[in-house]
C-alpha positions as CSV (number, residue, x, y, z in Angstrom):
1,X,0.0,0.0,0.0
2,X,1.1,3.6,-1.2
3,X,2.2,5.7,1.6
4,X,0.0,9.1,1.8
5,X,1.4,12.1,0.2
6,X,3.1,14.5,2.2
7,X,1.1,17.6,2.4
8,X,2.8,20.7,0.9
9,X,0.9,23.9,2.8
10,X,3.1,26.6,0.9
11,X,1.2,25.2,-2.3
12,X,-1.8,26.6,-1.1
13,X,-3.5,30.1,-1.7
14,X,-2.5,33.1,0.7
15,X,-5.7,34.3,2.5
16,X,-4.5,38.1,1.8
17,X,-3.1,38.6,-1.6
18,X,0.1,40.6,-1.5
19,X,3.9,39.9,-3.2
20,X,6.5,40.5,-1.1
21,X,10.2,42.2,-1.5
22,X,11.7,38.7,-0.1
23,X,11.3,35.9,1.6
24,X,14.3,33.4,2.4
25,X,16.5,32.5,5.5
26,X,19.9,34.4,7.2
27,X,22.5,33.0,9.3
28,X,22.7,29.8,7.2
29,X,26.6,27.9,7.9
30,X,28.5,27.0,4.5
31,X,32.0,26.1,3.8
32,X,33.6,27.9,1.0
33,X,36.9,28.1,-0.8
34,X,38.1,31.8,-1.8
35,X,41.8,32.5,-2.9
36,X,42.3,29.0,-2.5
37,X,42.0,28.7,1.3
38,X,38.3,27.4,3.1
39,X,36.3,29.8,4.9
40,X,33.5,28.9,6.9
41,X,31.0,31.4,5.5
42,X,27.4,33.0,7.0
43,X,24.9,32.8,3.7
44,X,22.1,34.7,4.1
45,X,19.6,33.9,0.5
46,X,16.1,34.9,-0.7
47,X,14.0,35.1,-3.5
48,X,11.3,38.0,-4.2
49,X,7.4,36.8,-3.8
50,X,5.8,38.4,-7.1
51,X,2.6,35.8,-6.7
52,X,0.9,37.6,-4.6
53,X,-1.6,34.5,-4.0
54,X,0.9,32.1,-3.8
55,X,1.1,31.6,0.0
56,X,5.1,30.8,0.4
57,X,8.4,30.1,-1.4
58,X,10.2,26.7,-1.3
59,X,13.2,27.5,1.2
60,X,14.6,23.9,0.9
61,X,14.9,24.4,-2.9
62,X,17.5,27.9,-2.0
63,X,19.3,25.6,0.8
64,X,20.1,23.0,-1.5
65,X,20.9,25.0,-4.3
66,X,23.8,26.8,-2.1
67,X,25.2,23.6,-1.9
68,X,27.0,24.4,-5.5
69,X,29.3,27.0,-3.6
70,X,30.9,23.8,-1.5
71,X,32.1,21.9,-4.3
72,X,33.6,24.6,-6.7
73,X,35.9,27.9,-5.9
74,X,33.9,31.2,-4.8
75,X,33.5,33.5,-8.0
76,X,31.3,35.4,-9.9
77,X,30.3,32.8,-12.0
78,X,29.4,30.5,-9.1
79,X,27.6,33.0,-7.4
80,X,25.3,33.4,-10.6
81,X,24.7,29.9,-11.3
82,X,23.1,29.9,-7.6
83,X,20.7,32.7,-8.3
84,X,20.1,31.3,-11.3
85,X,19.1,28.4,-10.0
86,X,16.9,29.9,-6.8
87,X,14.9,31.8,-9.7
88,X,14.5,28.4,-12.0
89,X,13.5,26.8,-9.2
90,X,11.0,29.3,-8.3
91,X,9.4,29.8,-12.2
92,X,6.2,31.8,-11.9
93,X,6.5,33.0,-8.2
94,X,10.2,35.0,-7.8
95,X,11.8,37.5,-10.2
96,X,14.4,38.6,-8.0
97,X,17.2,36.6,-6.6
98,X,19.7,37.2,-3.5
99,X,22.6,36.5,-1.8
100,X,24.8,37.6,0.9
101,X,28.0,35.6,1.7
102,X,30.0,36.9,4.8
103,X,33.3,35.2,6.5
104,X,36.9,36.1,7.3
105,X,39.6,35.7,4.8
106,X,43.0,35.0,6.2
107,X,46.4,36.0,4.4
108,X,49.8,35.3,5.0
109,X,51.5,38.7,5.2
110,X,55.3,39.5,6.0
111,X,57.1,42.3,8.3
112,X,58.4,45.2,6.9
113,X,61.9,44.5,6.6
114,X,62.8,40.9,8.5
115,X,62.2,37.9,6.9
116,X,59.1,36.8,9.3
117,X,55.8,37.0,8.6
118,X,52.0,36.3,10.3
119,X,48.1,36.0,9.2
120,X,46.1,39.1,9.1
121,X,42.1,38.4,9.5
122,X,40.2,40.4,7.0
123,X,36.4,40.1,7.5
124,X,34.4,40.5,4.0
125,X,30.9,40.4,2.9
126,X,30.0,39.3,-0.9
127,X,26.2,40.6,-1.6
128,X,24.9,39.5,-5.4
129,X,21.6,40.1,-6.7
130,X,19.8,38.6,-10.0
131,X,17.1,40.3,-11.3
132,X,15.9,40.9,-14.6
133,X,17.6,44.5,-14.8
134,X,21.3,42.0,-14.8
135,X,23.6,40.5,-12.5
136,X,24.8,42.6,-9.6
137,X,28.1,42.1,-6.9
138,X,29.2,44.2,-4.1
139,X,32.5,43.0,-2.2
140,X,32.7,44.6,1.4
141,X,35.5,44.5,3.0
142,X,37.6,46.0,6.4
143,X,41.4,46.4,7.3
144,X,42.9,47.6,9.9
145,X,46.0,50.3,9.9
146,X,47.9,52.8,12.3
147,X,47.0,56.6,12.4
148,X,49.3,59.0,13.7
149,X,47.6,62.1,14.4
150,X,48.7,65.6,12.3
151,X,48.0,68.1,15.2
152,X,49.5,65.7,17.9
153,X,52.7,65.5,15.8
154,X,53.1,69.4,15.3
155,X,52.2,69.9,18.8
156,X,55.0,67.6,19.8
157,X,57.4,68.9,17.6
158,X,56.8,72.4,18.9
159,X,57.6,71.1,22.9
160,X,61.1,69.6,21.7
161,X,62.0,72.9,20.0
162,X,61.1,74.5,23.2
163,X,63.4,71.9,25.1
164,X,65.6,72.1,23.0
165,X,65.8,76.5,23.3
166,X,66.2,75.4,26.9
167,X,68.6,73.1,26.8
168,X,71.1,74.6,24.2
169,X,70.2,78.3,24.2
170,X,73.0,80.1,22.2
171,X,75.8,78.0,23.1
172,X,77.5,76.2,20.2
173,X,76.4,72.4,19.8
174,X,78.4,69.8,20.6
175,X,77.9,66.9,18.2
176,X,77.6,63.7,21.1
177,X,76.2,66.2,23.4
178,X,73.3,66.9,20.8
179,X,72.7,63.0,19.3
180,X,72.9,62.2,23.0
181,X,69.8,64.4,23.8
182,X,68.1,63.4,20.9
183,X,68.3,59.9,22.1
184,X,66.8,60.5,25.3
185,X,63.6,61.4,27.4
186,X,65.7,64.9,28.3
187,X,65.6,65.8,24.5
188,X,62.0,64.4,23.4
189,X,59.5,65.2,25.7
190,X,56.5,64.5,23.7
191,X,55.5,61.9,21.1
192,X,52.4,62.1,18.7
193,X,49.5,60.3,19.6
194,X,48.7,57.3,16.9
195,X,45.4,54.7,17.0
196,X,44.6,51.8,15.8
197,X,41.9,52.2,13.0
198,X,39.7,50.8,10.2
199,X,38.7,50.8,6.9
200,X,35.8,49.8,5.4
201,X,35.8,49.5,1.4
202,X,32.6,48.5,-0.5
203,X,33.2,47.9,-4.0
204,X,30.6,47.1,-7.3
205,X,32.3,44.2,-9.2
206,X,31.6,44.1,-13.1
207,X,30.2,41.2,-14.1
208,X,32.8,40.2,-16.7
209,X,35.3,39.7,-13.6
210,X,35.1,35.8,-12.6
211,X,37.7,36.1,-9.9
212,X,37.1,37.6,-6.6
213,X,39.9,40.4,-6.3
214,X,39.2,40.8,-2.5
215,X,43.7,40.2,-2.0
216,X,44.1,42.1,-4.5
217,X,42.3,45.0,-3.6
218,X,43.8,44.8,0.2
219,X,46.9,45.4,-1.5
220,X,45.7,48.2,-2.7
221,X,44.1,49.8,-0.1
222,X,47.3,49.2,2.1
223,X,49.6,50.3,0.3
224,X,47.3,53.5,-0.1
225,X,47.4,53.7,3.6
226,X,51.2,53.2,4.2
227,X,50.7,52.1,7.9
228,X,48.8,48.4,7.8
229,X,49.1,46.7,10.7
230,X,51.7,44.6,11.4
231,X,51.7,40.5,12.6
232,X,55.0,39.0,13.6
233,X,57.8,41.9,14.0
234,X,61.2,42.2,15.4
235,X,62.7,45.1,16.1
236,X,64.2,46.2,13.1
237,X,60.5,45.9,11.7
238,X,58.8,48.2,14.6
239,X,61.2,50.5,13.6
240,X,60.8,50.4,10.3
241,X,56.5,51.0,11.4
242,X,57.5,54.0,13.8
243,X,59.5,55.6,10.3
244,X,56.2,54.7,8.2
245,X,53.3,56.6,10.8
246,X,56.0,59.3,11.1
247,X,56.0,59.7,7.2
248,X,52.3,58.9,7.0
249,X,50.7,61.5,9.4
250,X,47.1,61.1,8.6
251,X,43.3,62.7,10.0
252,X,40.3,60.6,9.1
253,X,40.0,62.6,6.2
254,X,43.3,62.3,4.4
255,X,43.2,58.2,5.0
256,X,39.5,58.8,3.5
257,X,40.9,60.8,0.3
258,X,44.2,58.4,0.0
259,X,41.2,55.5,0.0
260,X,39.6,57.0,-2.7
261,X,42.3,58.0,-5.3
262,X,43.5,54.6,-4.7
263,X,40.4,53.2,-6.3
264,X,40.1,56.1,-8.9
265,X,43.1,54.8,-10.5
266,X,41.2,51.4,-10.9
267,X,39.1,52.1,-13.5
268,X,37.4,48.4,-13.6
269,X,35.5,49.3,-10.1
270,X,32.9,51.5,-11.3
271,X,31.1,52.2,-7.8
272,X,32.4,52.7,-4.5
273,X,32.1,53.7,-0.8
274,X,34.5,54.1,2.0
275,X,34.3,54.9,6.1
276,X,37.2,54.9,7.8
277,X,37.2,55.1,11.4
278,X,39.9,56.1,13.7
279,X,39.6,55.2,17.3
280,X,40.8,58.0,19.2
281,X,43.5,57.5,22.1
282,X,43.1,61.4,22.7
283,X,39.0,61.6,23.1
284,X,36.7,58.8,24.2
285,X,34.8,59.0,21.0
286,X,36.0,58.0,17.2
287,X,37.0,60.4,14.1
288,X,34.7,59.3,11.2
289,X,34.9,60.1,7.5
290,X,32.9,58.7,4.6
291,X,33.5,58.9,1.0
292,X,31.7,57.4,-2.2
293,X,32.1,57.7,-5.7
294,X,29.2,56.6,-8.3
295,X,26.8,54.9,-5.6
296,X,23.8,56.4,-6.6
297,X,24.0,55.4,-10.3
């Protein structure tokens, strides 16, 4: 004897008529492979409701179909075989498909001039969209760098030229006398203040780019910066860090600006925002700027 069919309630009729924007499930736990290391990604993926008597959408049918992402690379091309597949699987009730990957890339990155080197965590967020307007990608993405304050260094320099008056007057300098001051509390009384602070880039990938660039566009925003954080050092290397925020002195609104011409000069990312955030170690609140360049369009 036949087992009874399984009743399927979202098959039946919605008692009020009305599409929705979207209708899926967050916080789903998937295993991916970007830049060729695993990542144990946060999926968030829905589908738009366009029946508007149709009472729900199949969520099992988006589950399984993320199940493609675990046996292939991350790119662009994978991501658009998936909402391909929610909308095929949904004929006649979604026109709108979504995703939003997020996890933590880690990179091997070295010191500044010894031969060690550390991982660096860089959290990211991958949001794709397939509608019938096109295919559309956002990489998000933070990193975290040293700011040494403008004001704080002027204002630092001024007290060691005021020591310095004190100390030396008019007398003529002795050379060991002099390099000995310099190397000493006696000679600088006052260092710059510097925090630790972050970036945040979000960037619209074109859809003729297959590879994730999320490295390569660290790169780019580091070396932009000048003062990325460092992993394993020696001393040599924190050296080497003190020389770069000394030649680096940065508000939140010149790390902001640096942000942005870096990305200018990439002509392939035709959108962008930033926020950077310093973390003040002079006030109790942060130094915030924001910057964006084709967003709206």
């Amino acid at each position: 004897m036949n087992a009874p069919a399984l009743p399927d309630i979202a098959t039946q009729s919605s008692s009020l008529e009305h599409t929705l924007d979207w209708v899926g499930m967050e916080g789903i736990t998937l295993p991916v492979t970007l830049a060729e290391q695993p990542i144990n990604a946060t999926v968030d993926a829905s589908v738009s409701l366009d029946d508007g008597k149709a009472r729900g959408i199949h969520m099992s049918r988006l589950f399984l179909g993320l199940h493609t992402l675990e046996q292939r690379p991350l790119t662009l091309a994978a991501l658009k075989q998936v909402l391909k597949g929610f909308l095929d699987s949904h004929a006649g009730l979604s026109e709108q498909a979504y995703i939003r990957l997020s996890g933590e890339a880690v990179f091997s990155r070295p010191a500044l001039i010894s031969a060690l080197s550390g991982w660096k965590s860089y959290p990211f967020t991958l949001r794709a969209s397939q509608s019938a307007r096109g295919f559309h990608v956002e990489l998000l993405f933070k990193l975290s760098y040293s700011s040494t304050c403008p004001c704080s260094a002027a204002l630092a320099r001024q007290l060691i030229q005021q020591q310095f008056s004190k100390d030396f007057g008019e007398r003529p300098l002795d050379h060991e006398r002099l390099l000995q001051w310099l190397g000493s509390n006696e000679g600088i009384v006052a260092t710059p203040h510097s925090q630790r602070s972050e970036a945040t880039l979000q960037v619209r990938l074109p859809e003729v780019m297959d590879e994730i660039p999320l490295l390569a566009l660290i790169d780019r925003a580091e070396q932009a910066l000048g003062t990325a954080v460092q992993t394993a050092v020696k001393r040599a290397d924190e050296q080497a860090f003190a020389l770069a925020n000394g030649q680096n002195l940065m508000f939140c609104e010149d790390a902001a600006r640096r942000l942005h011409q870096a990305l200018l000069t990439a002509p392939e990312y035709s959108a962008f925002k930033i926020k950077v955030v310093h973390a003040e170690s002079l006030h109790a609140h942060d130094a915030v700027a924001q910057s964006s360049h084709n967003w709206g369009r």
